[in-house]
C-alpha positions as CSV (number, residue, x, y, z in Angstrom):
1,X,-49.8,23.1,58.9
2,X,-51.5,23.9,55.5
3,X,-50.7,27.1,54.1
4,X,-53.9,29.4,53.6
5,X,-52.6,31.3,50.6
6,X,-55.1,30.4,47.4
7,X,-52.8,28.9,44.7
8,X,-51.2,31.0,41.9
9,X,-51.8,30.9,38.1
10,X,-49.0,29.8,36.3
11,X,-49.2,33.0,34.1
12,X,-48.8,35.1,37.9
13,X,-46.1,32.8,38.4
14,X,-43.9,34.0,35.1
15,X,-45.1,37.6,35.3
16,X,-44.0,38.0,38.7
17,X,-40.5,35.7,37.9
18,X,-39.8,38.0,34.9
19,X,-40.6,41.1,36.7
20,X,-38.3,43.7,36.2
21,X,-35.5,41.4,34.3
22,X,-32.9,43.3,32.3
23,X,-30.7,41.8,29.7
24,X,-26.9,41.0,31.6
25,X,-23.9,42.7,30.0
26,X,-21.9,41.7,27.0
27,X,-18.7,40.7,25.5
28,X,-16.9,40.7,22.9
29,X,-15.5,36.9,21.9
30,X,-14.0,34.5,19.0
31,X,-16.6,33.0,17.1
32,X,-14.9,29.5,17.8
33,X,-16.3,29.7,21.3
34,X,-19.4,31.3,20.2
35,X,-21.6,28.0,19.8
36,X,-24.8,28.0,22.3
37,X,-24.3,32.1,23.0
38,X,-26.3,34.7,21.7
39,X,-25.6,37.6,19.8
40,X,-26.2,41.0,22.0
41,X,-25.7,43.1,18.6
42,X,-27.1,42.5,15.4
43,X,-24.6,41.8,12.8
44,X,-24.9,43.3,9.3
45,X,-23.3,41.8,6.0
46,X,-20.7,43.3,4.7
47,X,-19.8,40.6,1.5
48,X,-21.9,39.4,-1.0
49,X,-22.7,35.6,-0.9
50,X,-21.7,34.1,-2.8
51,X,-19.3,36.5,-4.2
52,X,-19.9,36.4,-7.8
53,X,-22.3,34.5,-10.3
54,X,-21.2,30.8,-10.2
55,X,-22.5,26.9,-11.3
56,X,-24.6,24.7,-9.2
57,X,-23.4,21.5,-10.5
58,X,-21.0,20.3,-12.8
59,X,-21.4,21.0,-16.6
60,X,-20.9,23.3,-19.3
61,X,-21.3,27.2,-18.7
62,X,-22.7,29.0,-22.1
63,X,-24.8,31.6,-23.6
64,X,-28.8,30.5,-23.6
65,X,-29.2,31.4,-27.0
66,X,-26.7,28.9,-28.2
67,X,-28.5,25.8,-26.9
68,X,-29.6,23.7,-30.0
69,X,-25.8,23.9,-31.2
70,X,-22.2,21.8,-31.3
71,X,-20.3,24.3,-29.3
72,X,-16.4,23.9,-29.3
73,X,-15.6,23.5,-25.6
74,X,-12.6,26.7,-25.5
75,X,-12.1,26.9,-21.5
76,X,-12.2,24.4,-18.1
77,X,-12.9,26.1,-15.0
78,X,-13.0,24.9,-11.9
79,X,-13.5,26.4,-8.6
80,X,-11.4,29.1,-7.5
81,X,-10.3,30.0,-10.6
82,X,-10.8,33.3,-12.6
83,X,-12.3,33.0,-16.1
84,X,-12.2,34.6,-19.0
85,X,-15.0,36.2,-21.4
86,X,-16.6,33.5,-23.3
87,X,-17.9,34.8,-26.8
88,X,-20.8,33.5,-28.5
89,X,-20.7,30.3,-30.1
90,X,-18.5,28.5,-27.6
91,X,-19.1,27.1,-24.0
92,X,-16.7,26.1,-20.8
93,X,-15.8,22.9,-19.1
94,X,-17.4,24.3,-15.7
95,X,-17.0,22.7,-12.7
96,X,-19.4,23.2,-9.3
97,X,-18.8,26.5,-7.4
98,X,-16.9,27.7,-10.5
99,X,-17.4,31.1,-11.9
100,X,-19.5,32.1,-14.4
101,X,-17.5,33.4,-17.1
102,X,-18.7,36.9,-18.6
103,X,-20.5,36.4,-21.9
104,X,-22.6,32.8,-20.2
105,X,-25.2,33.2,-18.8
106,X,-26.4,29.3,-18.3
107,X,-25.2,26.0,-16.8
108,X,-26.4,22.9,-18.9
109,X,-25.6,20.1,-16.4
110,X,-23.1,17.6,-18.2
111,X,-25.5,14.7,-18.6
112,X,-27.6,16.6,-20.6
113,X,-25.1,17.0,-23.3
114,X,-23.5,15.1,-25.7
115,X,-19.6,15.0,-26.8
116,X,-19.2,15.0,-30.6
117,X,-15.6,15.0,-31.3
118,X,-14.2,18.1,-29.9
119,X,-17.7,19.6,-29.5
120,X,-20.7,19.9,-27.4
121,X,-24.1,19.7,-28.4
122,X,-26.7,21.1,-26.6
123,X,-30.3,20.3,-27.0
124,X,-33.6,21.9,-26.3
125,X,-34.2,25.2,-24.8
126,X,-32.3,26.1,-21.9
127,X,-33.3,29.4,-19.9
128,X,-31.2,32.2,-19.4
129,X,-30.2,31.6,-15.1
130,X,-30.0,28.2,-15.6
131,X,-28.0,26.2,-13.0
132,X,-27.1,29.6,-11.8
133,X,-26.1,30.7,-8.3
134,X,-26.7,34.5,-8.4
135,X,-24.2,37.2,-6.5
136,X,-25.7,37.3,-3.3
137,X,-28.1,35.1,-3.8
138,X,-27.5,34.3,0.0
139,X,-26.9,37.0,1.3
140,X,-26.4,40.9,-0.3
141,X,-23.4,43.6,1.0
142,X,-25.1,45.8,3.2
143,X,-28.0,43.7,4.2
144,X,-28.6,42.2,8.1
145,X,-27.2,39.3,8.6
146,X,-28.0,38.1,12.2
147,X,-30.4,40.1,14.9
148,X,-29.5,40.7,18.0
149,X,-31.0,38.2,20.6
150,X,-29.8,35.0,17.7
151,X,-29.1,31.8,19.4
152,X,-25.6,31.1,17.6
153,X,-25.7,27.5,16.5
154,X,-24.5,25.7,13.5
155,X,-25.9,27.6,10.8
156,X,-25.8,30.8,12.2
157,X,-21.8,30.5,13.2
158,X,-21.6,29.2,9.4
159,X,-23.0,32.1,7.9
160,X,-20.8,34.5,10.1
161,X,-17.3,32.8,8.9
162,X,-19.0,33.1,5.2
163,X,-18.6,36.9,5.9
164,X,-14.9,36.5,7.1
165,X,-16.4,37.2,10.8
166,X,-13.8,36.1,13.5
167,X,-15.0,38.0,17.2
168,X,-18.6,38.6,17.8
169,X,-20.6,40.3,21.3
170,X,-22.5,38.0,22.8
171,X,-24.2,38.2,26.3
172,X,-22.6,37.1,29.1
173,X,-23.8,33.9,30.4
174,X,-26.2,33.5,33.8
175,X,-24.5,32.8,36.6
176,X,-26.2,29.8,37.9
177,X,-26.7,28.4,41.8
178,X,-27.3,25.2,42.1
179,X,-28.5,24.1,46.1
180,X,-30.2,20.7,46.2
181,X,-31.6,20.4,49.9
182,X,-32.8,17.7,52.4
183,X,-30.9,15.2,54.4
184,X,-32.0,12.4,52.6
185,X,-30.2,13.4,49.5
186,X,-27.3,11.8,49.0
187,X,-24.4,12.3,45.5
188,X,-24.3,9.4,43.5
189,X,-21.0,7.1,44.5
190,X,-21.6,7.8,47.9
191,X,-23.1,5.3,50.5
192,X,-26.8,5.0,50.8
193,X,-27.7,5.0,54.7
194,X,-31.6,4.3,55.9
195,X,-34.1,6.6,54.2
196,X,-31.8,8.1,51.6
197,X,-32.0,8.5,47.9
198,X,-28.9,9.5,45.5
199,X,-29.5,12.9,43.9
200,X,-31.2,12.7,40.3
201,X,-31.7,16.5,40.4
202,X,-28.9,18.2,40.2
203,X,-27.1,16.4,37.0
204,X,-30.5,16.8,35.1
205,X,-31.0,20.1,36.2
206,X,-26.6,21.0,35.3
207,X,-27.7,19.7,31.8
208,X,-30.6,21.6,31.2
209,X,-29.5,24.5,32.6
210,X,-26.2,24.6,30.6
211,X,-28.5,24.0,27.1
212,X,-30.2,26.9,28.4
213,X,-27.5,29.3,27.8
214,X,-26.4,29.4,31.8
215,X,-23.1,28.8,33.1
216,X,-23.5,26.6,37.1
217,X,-21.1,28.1,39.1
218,X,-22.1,26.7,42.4
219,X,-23.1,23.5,43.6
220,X,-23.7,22.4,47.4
221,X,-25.6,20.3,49.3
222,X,-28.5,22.2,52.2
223,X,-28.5,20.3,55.3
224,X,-32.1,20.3,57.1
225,X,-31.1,23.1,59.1
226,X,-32.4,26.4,59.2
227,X,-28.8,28.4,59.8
228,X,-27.4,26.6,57.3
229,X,-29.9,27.4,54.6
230,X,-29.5,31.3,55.2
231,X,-26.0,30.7,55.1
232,X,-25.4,28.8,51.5
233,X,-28.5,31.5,50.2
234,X,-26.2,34.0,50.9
235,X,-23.7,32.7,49.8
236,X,-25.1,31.6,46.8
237,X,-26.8,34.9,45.7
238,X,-23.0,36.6,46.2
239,X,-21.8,34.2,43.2
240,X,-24.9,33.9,40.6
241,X,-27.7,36.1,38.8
242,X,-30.0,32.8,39.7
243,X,-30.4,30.8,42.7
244,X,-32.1,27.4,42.0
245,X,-32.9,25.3,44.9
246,X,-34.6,21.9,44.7
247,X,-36.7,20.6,47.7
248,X,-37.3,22.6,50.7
249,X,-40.5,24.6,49.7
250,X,-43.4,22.7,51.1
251,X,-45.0,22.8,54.5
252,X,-42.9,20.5,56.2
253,X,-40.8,20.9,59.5
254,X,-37.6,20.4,57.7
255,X,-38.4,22.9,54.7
256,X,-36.7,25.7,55.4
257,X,-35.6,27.4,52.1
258,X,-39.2,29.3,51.5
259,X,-38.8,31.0,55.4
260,X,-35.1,31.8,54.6
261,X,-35.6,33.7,51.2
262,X,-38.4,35.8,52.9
263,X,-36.1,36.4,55.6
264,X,-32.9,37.1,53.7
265,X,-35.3,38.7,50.6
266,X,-38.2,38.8,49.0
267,X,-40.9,35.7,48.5
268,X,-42.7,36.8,45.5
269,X,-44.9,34.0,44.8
270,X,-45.2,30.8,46.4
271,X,-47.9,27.4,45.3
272,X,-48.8,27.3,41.5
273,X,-52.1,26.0,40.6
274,X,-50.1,23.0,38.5
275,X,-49.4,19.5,38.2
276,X,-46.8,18.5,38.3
277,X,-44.8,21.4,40.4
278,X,-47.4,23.4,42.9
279,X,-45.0,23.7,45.5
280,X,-42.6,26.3,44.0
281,X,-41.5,28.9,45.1
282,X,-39.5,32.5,43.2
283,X,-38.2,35.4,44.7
284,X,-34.9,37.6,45.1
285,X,-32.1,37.8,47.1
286,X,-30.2,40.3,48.0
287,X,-26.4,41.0,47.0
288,X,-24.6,42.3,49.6
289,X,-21.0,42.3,47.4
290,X,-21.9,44.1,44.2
291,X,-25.4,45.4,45.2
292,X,-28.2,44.2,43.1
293,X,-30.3,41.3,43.7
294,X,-30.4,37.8,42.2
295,X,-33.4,36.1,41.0
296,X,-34.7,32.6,42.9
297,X,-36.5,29.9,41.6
298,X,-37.3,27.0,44.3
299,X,-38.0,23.7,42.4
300,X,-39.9,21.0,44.3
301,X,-38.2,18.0,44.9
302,X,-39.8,15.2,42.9
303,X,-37.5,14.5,40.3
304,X,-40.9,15.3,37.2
305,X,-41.6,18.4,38.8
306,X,-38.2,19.7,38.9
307,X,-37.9,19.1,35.5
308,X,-41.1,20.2,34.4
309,X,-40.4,23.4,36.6
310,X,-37.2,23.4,34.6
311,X,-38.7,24.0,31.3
312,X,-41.7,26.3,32.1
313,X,-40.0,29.1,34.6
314,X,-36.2,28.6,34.4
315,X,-35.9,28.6,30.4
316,X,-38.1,32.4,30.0
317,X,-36.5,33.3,32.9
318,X,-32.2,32.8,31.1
319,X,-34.0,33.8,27.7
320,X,-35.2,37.2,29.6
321,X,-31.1,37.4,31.1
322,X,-30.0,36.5,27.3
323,X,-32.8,38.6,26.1
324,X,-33.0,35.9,23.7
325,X,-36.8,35.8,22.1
326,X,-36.6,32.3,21.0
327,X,-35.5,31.0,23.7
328,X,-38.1,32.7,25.9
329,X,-41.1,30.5,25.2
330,X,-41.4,27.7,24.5
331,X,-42.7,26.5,21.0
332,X,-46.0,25.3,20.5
333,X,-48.0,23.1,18.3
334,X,-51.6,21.6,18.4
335,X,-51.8,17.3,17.9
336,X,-55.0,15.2,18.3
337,X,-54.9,13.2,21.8
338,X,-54.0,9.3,21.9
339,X,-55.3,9.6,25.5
340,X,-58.3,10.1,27.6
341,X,-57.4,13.3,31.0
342,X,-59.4,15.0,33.5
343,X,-58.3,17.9,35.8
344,X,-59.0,19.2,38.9
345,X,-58.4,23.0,40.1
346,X,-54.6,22.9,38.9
347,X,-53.4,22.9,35.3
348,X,-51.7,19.7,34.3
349,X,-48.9,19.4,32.2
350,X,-48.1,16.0,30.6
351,X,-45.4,14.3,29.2
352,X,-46.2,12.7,25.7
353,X,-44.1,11.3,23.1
354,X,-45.6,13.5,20.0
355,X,-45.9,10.7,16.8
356,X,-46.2,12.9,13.3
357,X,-47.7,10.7,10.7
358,X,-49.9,11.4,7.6
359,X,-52.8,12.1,9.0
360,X,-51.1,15.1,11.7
361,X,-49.4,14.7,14.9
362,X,-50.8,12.3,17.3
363,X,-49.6,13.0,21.3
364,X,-49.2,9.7,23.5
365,X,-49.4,10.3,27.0
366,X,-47.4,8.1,29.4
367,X,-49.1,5.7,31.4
368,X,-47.8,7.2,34.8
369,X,-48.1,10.7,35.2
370,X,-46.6,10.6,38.7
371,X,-44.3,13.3,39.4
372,X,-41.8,10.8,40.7
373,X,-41.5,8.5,37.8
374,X,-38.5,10.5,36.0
375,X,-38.6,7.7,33.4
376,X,-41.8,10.2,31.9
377,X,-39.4,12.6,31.0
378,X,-36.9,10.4,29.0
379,X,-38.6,9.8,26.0
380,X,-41.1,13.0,26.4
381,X,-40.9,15.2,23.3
382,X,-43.4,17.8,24.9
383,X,-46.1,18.5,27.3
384,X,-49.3,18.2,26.8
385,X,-51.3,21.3,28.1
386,X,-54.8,20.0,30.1
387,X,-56.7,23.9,31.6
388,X,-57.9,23.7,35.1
389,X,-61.1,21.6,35.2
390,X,-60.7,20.2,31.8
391,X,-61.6,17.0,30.4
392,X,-59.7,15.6,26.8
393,X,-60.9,12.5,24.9
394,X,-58.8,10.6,22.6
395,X,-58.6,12.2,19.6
396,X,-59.5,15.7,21.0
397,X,-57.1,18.1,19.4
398,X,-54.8,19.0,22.8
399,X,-52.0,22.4,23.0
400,X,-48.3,20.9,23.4
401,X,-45.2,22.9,24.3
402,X,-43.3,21.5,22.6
403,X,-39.5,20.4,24.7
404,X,-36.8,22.0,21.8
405,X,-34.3,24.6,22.0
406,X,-34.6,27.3,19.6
């Protein structure tokens, strides 16, 4: 039987799903495992970078005032080594990264020179700075470095081993559940029998879940059977800060998840007024180890609206955990519409493949919109926001969230 509640907005949804979220714990570890973390403490620089005035490129190192000349070339430096003071009248050999020796204050790159003899000449004007990477140019002693809540990728863990940086505290990552439900669901390798389908869910969900910042440390498979469903929630909520189930939340006989997390916690929110994704379902359960509660999200089981789901309640919910800003909301950008869309009551999301060309960004919707068709999601760079009874034409400028990590 249909369920009388009115459906939820999906901005209810996430202020009800982020209620009351405190960032988990840290720790303190080696910056070699630090990729995909995020800093818990801001980190403050404690070196100059570079460390001392030094060339951009290869050339000759000099004083500005002596360009126009045939300088005598009196030192080679390269980098790494220490040089000495260079009077007026003469220029180095300098190569890139090297030191800029006191009494230069220019870098005049070495095909604009020519060799005469033993000599250099120098034409034109050259400006004092030239060719010149400044002390600190990067980044000064003393100033911040990284704030607290930073993603840690490539650039970020280079610019921590520029200061010498080994350890760094980082937030712990959320302890993820992972319960795919139903009877038809079979693991892929395993023997299809009449009615069944192989589980798409849970390696799509694993991977986006891990990019998230989240570490799955459960996995099982919900039988259509009430006891059991109590049972692996429990179970489940004793091992994770989240408990993510797919399937199980309609109306159906066999859907038992929604009646169990009422029964074993709290059902804060059930039906979103969205497409695709309105039967889903968040809450809490109850730990009974280590007190506390861990938050549950209950994906539907259409492949699209699991991953969907995925993007728009699971991602804010980990960046809330990581208290991570960026990775709390998704991006967003506006593009003109390569498609035609009507809605009804619920808020439809769709996948496009987002094409930037001279004339802006131009959002391509794909043909089926059925939130079975995973295909969709392969090549779908964003979603394409449509409000509750909304109409787009082509070329109508249309909201994306856009589908990036920070």
């Amino acid at each position: 039987m249909a369920d009388g509640n009115p459906l939820q907005s999906v901005e209810a949804a996430l202020a009800a799903l982020l209620a009351d979220v405190a960032p988990l714990d840290a720790e303190r570890i080696e910056c070699d495992r630090a990729a995909g973390r995020v800093l818990a403490e801001a980190v403050t620089a404690t070196l100059d970078v570079p460390p001392f005035d030094n060339s951009a490129m290869d050339g000759y190192a000099l004083h500005h005032a002596d360009a126009g000349q045939a300088l005598p070339v009196t030192q080679r430096i390269t980098a790494g080594t220490s040089p000495s003071p260079l009077p007026r009248g003469e220029c180095a050999r300098i190569f890139t990264g090297g030191e800029i020796p006191p009494g230069a204050d220019c870098v005049v790159m070495q095909e604009a020179v020519t060799l005469i003899e033993e000599n250099v000449q120098v034409t034109g004007d050259i400006p004092a700075g030239n060719n010149v990477r400044r002390r600190g140019r990067d980044v000064a002693a003393g100033a911040p470095l990284l704030p607290a809540g930073q993603w840690l990728e490539a650039a970020a863990l280079g610019h921590l081993a520029g200061q010498g940086i080994t350890t760094v505290t980082v937030r712990r990552r959320p302890r993820v559940a992972l319960l795919s439900t139903g009877d038809e669901i079979v693991a892929p390798g395993e023997p299809l029998g009449p009615g069944q389908i192989y589980n798409s869910n849970r390696p799509m969900l694993e991977r986006l879940l891990t990019r998230f910042g989240a570490e799955v440390v459960m996995q099982a498979a919900v039988p259509d059977s009430a006891n059991e469903t109590r049972r692996l929630l429990r179970q489940a909520a004793e091992c994770a800060d989240v408990v993510v189930t797919t399937g199980g939340v309609s109306v159906g006989e066999a859907d038992h998840v929604k009646a169990a997390v009422g029964e074993l916690g709290q059902l804060d929110l059930w039906r979103i007024a969205m497409r695709p994704g309105k039967p889903l379902a968040l809450g809490r359960l109850p730990r009974r180890g280590e007190g506390g509660e861990a938050r549950f999200v209950g994906l539907p089981g259409n492949p699209v609206s699991t991953f969907v789901g995925a993007w728009l309640f699971l991602r804010p919910l980990l960046g809330a955990l990581l208290d991570c800003p960026k990775l709390a909301k998704l991006p967003t950008l506006t593009a003109r519409a390569a498609f035609a869309a009507e809605t009804g009551p619920r808020r439809h999301f769709l996948r496009v493949r987002l094409e930037f060309g001279p004339e802006g960004i131009l959002a391509h919707a794909f043909r089926d919109q059925n939130s079975a068709v995973l295909a969709s999601c392969i090549e779908a760079d964003a979603l394409a926001v449509i409000a509750e009874h909304g109409r787009v034409k082509e070329g109508d400028a249309v909201h994306c969230l856009w589908l990036q990590l920070p």
